[in-house]
BANU-831681 format. One record per residue (C-alpha): x, y, z; residue number from 0. Coordinates in steps of 0.2 Angstrom, whole numbers, padded with zeros to 4 digits, always signed. Layout:
BEGIN
+-------+-------+-------+-----+
!    xx !    yy !    zz !  nr !
+-------+-------+-------+-----+
!     X !     Y !     Z ! NUM !
...
+-------+-------+-------+-----+
//
This chain:
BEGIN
+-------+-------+-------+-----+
!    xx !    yy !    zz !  nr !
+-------+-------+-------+-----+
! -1279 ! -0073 ! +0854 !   0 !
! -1266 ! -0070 ! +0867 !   1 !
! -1251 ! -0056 ! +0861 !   2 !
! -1238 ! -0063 ! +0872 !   3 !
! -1221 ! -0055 ! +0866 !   4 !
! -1207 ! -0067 ! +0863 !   5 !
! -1190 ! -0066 ! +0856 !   6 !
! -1185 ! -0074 ! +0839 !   7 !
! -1174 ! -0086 ! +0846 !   8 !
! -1187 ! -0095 ! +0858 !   9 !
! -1190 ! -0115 ! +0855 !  10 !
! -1203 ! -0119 ! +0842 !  11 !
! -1220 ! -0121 ! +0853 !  12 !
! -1219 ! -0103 ! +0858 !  13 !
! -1219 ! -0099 ! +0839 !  14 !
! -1235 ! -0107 ! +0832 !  15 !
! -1226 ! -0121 ! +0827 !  16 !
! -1233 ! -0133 ! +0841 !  17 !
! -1249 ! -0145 ! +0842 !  18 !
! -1261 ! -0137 ! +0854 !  19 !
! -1270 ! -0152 ! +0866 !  20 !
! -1284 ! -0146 ! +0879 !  21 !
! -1291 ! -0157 ! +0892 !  22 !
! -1305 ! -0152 ! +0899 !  23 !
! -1302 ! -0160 ! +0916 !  24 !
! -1319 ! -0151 ! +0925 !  25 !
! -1332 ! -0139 ! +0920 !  26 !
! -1332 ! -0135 ! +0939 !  27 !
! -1327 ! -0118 ! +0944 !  28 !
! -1325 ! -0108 ! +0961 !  29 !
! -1335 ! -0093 ! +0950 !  30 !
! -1350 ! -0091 ! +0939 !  31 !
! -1341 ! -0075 ! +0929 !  32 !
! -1356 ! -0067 ! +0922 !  33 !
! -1348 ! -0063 ! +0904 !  34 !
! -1340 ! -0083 ! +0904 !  35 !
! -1345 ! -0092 ! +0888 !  36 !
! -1345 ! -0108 ! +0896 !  37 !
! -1367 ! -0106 ! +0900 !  38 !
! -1366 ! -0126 ! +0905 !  39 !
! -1353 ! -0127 ! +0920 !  40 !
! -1357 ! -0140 ! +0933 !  41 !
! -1351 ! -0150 ! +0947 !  42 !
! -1353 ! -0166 ! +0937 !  43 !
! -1343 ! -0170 ! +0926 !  44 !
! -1326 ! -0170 ! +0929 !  45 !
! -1312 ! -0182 ! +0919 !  46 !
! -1306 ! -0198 ! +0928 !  47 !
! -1290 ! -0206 ! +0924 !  48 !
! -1294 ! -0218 ! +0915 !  49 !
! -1302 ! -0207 ! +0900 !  50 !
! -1284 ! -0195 ! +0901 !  51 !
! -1274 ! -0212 ! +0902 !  52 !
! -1282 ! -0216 ! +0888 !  53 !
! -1282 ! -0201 ! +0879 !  54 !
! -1262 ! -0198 ! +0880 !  55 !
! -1261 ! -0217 ! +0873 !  56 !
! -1269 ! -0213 ! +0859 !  57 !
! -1262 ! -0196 ! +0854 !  58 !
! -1245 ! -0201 ! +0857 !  59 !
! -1247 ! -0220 ! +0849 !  60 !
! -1253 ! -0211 ! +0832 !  61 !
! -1237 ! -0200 ! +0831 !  62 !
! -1239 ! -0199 ! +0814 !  63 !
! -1254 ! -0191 ! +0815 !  64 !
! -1247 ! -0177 ! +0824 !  65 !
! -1232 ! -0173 ! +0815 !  66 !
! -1231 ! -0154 ! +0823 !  67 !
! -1212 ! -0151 ! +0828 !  68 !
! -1221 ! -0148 ! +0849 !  69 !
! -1236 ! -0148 ! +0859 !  70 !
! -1244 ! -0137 ! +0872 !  71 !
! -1253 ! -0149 ! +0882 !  72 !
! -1267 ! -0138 ! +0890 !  73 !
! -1277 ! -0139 ! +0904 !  74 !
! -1294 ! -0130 ! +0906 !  75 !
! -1310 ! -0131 ! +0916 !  76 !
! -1320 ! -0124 ! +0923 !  77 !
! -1306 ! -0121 ! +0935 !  78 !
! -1291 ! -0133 ! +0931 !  79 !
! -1283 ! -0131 ! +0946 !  80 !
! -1298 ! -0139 ! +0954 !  81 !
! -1292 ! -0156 ! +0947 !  82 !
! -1274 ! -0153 ! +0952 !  83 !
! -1270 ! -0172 ! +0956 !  84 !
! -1276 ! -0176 ! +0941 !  85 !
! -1266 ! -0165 ! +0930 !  86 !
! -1249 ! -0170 ! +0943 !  87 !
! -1252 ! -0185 ! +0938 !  88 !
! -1258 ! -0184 ! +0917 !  89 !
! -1243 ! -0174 ! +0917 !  90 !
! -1231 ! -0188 ! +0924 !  91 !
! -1238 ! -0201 ! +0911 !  92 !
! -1236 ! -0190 ! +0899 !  93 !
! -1216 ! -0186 ! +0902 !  94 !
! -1213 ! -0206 ! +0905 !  95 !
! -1224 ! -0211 ! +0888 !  96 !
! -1213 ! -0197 ! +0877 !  97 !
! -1197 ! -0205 ! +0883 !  98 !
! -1202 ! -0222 ! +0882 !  99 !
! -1208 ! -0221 ! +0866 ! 100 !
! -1193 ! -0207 ! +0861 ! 101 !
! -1206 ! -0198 ! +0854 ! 102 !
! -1202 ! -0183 ! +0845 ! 103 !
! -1212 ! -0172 ! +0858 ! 104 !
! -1199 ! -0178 ! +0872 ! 105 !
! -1194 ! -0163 ! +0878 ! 106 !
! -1201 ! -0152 ! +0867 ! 107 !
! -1217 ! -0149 ! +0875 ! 108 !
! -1226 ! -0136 ! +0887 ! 109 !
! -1241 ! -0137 ! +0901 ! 110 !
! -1252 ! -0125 ! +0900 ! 111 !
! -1265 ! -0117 ! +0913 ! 112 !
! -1277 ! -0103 ! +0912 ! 113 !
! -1282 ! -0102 ! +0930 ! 114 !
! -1294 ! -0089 ! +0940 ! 115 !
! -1279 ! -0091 ! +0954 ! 116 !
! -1288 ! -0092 ! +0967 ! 117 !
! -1280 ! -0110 ! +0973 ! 118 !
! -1262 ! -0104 ! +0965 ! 119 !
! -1254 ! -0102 ! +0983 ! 120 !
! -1258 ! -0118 ! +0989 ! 121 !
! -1247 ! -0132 ! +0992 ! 122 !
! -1253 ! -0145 ! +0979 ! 123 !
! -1250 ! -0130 ! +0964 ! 124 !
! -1236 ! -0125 ! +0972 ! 125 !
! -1227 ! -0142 ! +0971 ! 126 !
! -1233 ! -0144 ! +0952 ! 127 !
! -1227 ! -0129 ! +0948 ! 128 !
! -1209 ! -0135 ! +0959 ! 129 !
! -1209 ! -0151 ! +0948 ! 130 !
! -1213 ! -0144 ! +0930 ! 131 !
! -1205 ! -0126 ! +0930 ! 132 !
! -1197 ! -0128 ! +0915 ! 133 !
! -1211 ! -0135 ! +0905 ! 134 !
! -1225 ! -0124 ! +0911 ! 135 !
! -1233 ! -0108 ! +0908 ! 136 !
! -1247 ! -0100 ! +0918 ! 137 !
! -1259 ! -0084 ! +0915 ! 138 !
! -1268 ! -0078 ! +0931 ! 139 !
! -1285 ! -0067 ! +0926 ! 140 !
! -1288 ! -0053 ! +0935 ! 141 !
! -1298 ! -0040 ! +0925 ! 142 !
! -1294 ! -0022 ! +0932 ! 143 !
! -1297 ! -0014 ! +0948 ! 144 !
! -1307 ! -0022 ! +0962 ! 145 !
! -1324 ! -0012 ! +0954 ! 146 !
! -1321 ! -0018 ! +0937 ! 147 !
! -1317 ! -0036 ! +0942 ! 148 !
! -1332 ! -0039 ! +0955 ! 149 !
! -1341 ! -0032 ! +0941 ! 150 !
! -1343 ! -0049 ! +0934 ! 151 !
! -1330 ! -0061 ! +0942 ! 152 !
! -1340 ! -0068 ! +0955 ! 153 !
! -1340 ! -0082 ! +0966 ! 154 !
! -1355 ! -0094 ! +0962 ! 155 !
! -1367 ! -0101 ! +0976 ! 156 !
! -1365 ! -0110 ! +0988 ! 157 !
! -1376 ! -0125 ! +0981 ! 158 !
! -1378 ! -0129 ! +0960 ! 159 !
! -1396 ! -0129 ! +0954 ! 160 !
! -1406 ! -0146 ! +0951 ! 161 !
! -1398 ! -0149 ! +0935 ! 162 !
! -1381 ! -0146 ! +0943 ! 163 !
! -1376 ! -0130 ! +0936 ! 164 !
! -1366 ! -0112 ! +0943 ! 165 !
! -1377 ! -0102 ! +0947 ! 166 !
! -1368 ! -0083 ! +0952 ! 167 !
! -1369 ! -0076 ! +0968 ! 168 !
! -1363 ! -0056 ! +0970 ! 169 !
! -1347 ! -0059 ! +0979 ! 170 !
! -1335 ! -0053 ! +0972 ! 171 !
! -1316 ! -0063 ! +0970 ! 172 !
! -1303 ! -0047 ! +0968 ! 173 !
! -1298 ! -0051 ! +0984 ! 174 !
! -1295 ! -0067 ! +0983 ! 175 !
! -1285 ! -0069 ! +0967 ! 176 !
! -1276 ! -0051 ! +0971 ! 177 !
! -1268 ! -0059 ! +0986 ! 178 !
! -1259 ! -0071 ! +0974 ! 179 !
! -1253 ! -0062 ! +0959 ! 180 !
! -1234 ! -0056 ! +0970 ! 181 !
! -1231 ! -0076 ! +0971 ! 182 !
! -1235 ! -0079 ! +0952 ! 183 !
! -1227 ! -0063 ! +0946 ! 184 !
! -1208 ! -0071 ! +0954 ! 185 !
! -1211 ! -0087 ! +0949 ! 186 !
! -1217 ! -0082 ! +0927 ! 187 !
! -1212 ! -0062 ! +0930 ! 188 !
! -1214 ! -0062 ! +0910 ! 189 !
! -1231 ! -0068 ! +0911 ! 190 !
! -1248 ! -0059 ! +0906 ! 191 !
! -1265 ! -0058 ! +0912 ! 192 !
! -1281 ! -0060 ! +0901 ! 193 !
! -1292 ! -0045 ! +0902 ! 194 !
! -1313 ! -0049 ! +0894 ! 195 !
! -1321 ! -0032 ! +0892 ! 196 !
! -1342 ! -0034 ! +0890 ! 197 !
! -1355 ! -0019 ! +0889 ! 198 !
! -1356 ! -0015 ! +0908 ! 199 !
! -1336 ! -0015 ! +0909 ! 200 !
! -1333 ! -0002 ! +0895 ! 201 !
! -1332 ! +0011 ! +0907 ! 202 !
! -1318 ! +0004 ! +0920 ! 203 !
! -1306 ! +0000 ! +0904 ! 204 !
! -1293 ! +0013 ! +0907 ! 205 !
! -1290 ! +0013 ! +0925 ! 206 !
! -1291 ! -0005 ! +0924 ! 207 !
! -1276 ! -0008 ! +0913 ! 208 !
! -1265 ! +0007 ! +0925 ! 209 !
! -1270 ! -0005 ! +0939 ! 210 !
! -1263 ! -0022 ! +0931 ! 211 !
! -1247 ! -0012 ! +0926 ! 212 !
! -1248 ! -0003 ! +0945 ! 213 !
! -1247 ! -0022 ! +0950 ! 214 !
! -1231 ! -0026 ! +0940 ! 215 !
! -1240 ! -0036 ! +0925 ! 216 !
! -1232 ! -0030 ! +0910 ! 217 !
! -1241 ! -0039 ! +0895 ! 218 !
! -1261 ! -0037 ! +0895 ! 219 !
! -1270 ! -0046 ! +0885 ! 220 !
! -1287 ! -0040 ! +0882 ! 221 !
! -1300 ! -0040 ! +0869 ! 222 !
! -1319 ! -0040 ! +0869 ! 223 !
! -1331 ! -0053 ! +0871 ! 224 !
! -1336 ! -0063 ! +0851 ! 225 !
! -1353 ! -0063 ! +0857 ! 226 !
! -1368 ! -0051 ! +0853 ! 227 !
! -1371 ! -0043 ! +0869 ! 228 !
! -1367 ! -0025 ! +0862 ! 229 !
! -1378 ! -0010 ! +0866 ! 230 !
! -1380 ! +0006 ! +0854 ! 231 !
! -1367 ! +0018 ! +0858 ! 232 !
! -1355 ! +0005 ! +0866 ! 233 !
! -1341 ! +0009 ! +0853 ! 234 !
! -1341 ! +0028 ! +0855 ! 235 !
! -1339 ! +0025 ! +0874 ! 236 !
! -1326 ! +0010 ! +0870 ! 237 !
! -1314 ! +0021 ! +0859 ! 238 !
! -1317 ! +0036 ! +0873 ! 239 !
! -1309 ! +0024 ! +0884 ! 240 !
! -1294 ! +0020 ! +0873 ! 241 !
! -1290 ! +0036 ! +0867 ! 242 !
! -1291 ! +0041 ! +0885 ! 243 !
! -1278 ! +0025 ! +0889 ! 244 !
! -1266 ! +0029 ! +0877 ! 245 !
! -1265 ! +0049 ! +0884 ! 246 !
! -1261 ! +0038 ! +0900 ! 247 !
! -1250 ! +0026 ! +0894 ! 248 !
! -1239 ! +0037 ! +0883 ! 249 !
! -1239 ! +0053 ! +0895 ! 250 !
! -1234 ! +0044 ! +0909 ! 251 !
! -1222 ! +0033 ! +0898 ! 252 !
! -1227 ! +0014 ! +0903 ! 253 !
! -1225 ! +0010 ! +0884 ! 254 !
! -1208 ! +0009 ! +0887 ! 255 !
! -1208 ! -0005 ! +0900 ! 256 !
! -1228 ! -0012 ! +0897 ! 257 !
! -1239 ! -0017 ! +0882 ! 258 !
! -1256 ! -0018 ! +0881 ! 259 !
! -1264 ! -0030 ! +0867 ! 260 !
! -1278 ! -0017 ! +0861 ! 261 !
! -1266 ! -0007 ! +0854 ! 262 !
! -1256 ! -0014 ! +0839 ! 263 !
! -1246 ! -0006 ! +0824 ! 264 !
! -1250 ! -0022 ! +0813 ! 265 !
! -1271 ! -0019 ! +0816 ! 266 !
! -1283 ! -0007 ! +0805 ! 267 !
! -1276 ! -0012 ! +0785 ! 268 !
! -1287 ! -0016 ! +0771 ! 269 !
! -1283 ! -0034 ! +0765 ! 270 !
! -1280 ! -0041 ! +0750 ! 271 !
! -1292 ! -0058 ! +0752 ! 272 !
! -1281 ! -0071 ! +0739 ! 273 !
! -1265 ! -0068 ! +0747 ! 274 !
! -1272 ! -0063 ! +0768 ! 275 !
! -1283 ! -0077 ! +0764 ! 276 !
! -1279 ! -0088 ! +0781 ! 277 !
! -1292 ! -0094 ! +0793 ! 278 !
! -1289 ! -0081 ! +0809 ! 279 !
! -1295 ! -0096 ! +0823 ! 280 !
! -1286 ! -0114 ! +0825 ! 281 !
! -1301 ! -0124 ! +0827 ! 282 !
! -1297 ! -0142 ! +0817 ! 283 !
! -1281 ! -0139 ! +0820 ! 284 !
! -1282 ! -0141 ! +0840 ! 285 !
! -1288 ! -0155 ! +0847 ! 286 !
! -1297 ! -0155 ! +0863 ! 287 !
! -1305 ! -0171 ! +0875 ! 288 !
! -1317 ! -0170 ! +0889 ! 289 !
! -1323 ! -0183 ! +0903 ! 290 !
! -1334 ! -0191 ! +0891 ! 291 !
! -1320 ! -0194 ! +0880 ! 292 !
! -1327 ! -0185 ! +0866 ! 293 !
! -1313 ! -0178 ! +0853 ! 294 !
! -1317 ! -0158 ! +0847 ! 295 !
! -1309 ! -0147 ! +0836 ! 296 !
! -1309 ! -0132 ! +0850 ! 297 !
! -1317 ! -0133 ! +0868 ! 298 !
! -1329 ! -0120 ! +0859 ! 299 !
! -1336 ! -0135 ! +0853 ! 300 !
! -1341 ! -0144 ! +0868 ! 301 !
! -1359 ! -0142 ! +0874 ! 302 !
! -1354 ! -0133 ! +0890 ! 303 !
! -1347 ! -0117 ! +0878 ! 304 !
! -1365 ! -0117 ! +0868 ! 305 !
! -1378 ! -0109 ! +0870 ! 306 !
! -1390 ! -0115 ! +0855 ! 307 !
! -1382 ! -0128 ! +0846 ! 308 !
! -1377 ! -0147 ! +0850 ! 309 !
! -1360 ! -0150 ! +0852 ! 310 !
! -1350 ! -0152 ! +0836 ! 311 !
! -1339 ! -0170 ! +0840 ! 312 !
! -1326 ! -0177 ! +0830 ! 313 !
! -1322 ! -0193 ! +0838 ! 314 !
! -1318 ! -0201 ! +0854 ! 315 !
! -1303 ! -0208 ! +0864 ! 316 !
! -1307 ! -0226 ! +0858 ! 317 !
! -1310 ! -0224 ! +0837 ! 318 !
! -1300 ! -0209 ! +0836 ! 319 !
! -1302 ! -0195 ! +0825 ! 320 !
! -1316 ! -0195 ! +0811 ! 321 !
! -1306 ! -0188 ! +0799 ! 322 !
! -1320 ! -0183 ! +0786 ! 323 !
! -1329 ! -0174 ! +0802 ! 324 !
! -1314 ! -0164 ! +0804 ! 325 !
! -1311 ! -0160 ! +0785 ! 326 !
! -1325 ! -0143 ! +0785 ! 327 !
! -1311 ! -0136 ! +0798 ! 328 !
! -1295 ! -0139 ! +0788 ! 329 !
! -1302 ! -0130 ! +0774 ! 330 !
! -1309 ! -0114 ! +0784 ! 331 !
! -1300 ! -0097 ! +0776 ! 332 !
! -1307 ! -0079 ! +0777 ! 333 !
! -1316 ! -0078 ! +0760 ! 334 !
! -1326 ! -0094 ! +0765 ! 335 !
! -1335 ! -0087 ! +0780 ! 336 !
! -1333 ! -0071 ! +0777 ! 337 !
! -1348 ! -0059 ! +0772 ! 338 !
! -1345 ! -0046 ! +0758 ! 339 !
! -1342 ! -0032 ! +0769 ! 340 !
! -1328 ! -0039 ! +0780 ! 341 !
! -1319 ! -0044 ! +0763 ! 342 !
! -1322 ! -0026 ! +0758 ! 343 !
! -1319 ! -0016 ! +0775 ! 344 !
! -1306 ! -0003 ! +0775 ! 345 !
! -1299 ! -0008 ! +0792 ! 346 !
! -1300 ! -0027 ! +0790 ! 347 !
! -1283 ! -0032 ! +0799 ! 348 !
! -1283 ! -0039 ! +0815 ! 349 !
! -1303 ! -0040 ! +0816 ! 350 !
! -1305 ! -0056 ! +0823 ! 351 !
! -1318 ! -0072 ! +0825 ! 352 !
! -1322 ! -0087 ! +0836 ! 353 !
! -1326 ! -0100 ! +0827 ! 354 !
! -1336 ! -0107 ! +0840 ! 355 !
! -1345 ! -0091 ! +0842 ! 356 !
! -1348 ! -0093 ! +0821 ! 357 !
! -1356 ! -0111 ! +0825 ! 358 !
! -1366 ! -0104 ! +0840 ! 359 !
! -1374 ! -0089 ! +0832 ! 360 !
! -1376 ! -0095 ! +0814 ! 361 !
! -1392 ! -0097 ! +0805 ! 362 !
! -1390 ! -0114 ! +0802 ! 363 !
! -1379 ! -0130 ! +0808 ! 364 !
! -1364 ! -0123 ! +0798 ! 365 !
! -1346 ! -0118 ! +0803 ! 366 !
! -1343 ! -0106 ! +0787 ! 367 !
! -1357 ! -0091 ! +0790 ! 368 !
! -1346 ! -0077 ! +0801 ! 369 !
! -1353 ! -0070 ! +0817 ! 370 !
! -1350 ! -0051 ! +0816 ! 371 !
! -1355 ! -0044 ! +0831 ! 372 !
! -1340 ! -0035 ! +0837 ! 373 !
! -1340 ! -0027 ! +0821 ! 374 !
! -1342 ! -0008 ! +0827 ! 375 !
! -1331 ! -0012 ! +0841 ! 376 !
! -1317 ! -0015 ! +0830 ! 377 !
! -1318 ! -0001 ! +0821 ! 378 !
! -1318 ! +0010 ! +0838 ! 379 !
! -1302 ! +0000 ! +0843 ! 380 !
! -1294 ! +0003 ! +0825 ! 381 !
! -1297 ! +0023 ! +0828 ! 382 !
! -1292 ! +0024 ! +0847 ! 383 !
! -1278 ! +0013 ! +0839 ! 384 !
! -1274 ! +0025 ! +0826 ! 385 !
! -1273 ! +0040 ! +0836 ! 386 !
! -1261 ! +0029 ! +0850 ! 387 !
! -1250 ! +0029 ! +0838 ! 388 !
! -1250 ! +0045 ! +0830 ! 389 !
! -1246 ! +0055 ! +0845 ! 390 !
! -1234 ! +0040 ! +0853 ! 391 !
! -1222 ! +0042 ! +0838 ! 392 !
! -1225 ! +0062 ! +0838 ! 393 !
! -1219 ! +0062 ! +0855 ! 394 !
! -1205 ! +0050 ! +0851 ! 395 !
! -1198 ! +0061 ! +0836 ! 396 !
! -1198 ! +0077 ! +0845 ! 397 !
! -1188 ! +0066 ! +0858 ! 398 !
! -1176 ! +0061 ! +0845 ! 399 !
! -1181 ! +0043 ! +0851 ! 400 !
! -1190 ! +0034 ! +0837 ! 401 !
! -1178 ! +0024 ! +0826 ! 402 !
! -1172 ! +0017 ! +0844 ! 403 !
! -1189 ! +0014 ! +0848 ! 404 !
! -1194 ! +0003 ! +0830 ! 405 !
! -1179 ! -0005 ! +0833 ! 406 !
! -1184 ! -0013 ! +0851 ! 407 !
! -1200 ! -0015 ! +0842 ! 408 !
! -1193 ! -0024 ! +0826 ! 409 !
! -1183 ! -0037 ! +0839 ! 410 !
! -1199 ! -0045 ! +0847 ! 411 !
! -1213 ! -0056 ! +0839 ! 412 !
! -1232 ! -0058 ! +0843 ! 413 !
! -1237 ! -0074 ! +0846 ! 414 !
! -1245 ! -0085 ! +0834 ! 415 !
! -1260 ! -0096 ! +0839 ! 416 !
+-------+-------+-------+-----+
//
């Protein structure tokens, strides 16, 4: 989840009350990351127009299927920006159909990219960008410092294997994205970078952050991957690494001008499970498409994001939605997939779940049985957390700053996804 801050008075798609719409438009990408949970990424299949054409008819013929007050139409990969034709010209159909069918998305819509930025300078993005600007959103990922990104942002090889999938290489891309983050900080200078934290990168998570502030990112977005690649010890050296982050951020005062999403006033609660009871991930109430013209309920579904189970498909651009395939997602809460513990645990709030990841690592084929490998992180985050806040508001009173403090807090809003 992205904890983008926005103002109370923003339009109605920055405040959850929008459809999100993912096409997958390529599973290609310049990179083979090595934490990515896309494992099937390949050079093969990549959306023609005639399955997006088709897709947009049927989404915005069926309006009163989707009755959400605005869509984020998004676009991912692989790389999207790979397939920037495509989407130039998806996203021209789509403004003509809204208007020609007045549908109540006209002009309450957004395009949305989460791109590697590697192609952002060039002049086919940069003439999207020009044509859409007030439609569009784009977050850049850069992890950190050149050591921490080359850790595991890498380019892939040159050449796919037999079966057509990235394989990594050990080149790193710091370099290459760096270069573009001055031209996309003065085009979206509100905008934040998405930060993935693994076992190897634990240790390069402070002067990672400093770096993207030092490089005039103000919101990062950060969390640790859903999957279980945790090694013992990993949360002692994680909440070293945040405690050690908040003496930097609060002494050297960037919380005044810079947020960072691992540290959070509204985290670390016990719950009460009848009235916290909603489902923490979208998935059912997204809807996502991919060359083949499959209908998901999240791209986590797709085959290219699983490692041990079939894809999960709820339709296709031609039947539409299986309704009854989709009902299991619509009546996901917390008490549902939750085990005992996590009902019971202390610090419950803000510990999240993929509901992909659920699927992927479950026991059996089922969408209700929890994954709960981030666990210990959690409660290392909720700790580090605890102690951010602590010495930030000691500091604060001594300063005889903190009711004007909790008031600048009080006027924003995270985003809701």
């Amino acid at each position: 989840m992205d904890l983008y801050k926005i103002k109370d008075n923003e339009p109605a798609w920055q405040s959850g009350m929008s459809k999100n719409i993912t096409f997958i438009v390529t599973k290609d990408c310049q990179l083979a990351c090595k934490y990515c949970y896309l494992v099937g990424k390949n050079v093969k299949e990549r959306m023609s127009w005639e399955t997006a054409k088709t897709f947009v008819d049927y989404v915005l013929e069926h309006e009163d299927e989707f009755r959400e007050e605005s869509v984020v139409w998004d676009f991912i990969g692989g790389e999207p920006f790979l397939e920037i034709e495509l989407i130039d010209k998806i996203c021209d159909y789509l403004k003509l159909r809204m208007f020609e069918l007045n549908h109540h998305w006209f002009n309450s819509y957004r395009f949305s990219f989460s791109t590697n930025g590697i192609n952002y300078h060039t002049s086919e993005v940069q003439s999207f960008i020009k044509k859409n600007r007030e439609h569009i959103s784009i977050g850049i990922t850069i992890d950190g410092t050149e050591k921490k990104h080359d850790l595991n942002r890498v380019w892939k090889q040159p050449t796919a294997d037999a079966n057509g999938l990235t394989q990594p290489s050990e080149r790193g891309s710091y370099k290459d994205v760096v270069k573009n983050i001055p031209l996309w900080l003065s085009q979206f200078p509100d905008a934040g970078t998405k930060v993935t934290i693994s076992s190897a990168d634990i240790p390069y998570i402070k002067e990672s952050v400093l770096h993207l502030y030092s490089l005039g990112i103000h919101q990062v977005n950060i969390n640790v991957v859903f999957e279980d690649v945790w090694q013992e010890g990993d949360d002692a050296r994680f909440e070293e690494q945040l405690m050690e982050l908040a003496d930097a951020i609060i002494d050297g005062g960037w919380y005044q001008d810079y947020a960072c999403s691992f540290f959070s006033e509204h985290i670390g609660k016990s719950l009460d499970p009848e009235r916290d009871n909603q489902n923490w991930c979208g998935a059912g109430r997204m809807l996502s498409v991919d060359a083949a013209g499959n209908l998901y309920p999240c791209t986590r579904f797709a085959q290219y994001s699983l490692r041990s189970k079939k894809a999960l498909i709820i339709g296709n651009i031609k039947d539409g939605i299986n309704e009854n395939l989709l009902r299991p997602f619509l009546t996901l809460d917390r008490i549902t997939q939750s085990p005992q513990k996590c009902l019971d645990c202390e610090v419950a709030s803000g510990c999240a779940w993929c509901q992909g990841e659920n699927y992927d690592a479950a026991q059996t084929n089922t969408i209700y049985e929890r994954s709960t490998a981030i666990c210990l992180m959690h409660k290392a985050r909720v700790r580090a957390n605890n102690y951010y806040w602590n010495k930030l508001y000691r500091k604060l009173e001594l300063e005889g700053r903190r009711e004007e403090f909790e008031k600048n807090e009080r006027d924003v809003k995270p985003e809701i996804c």
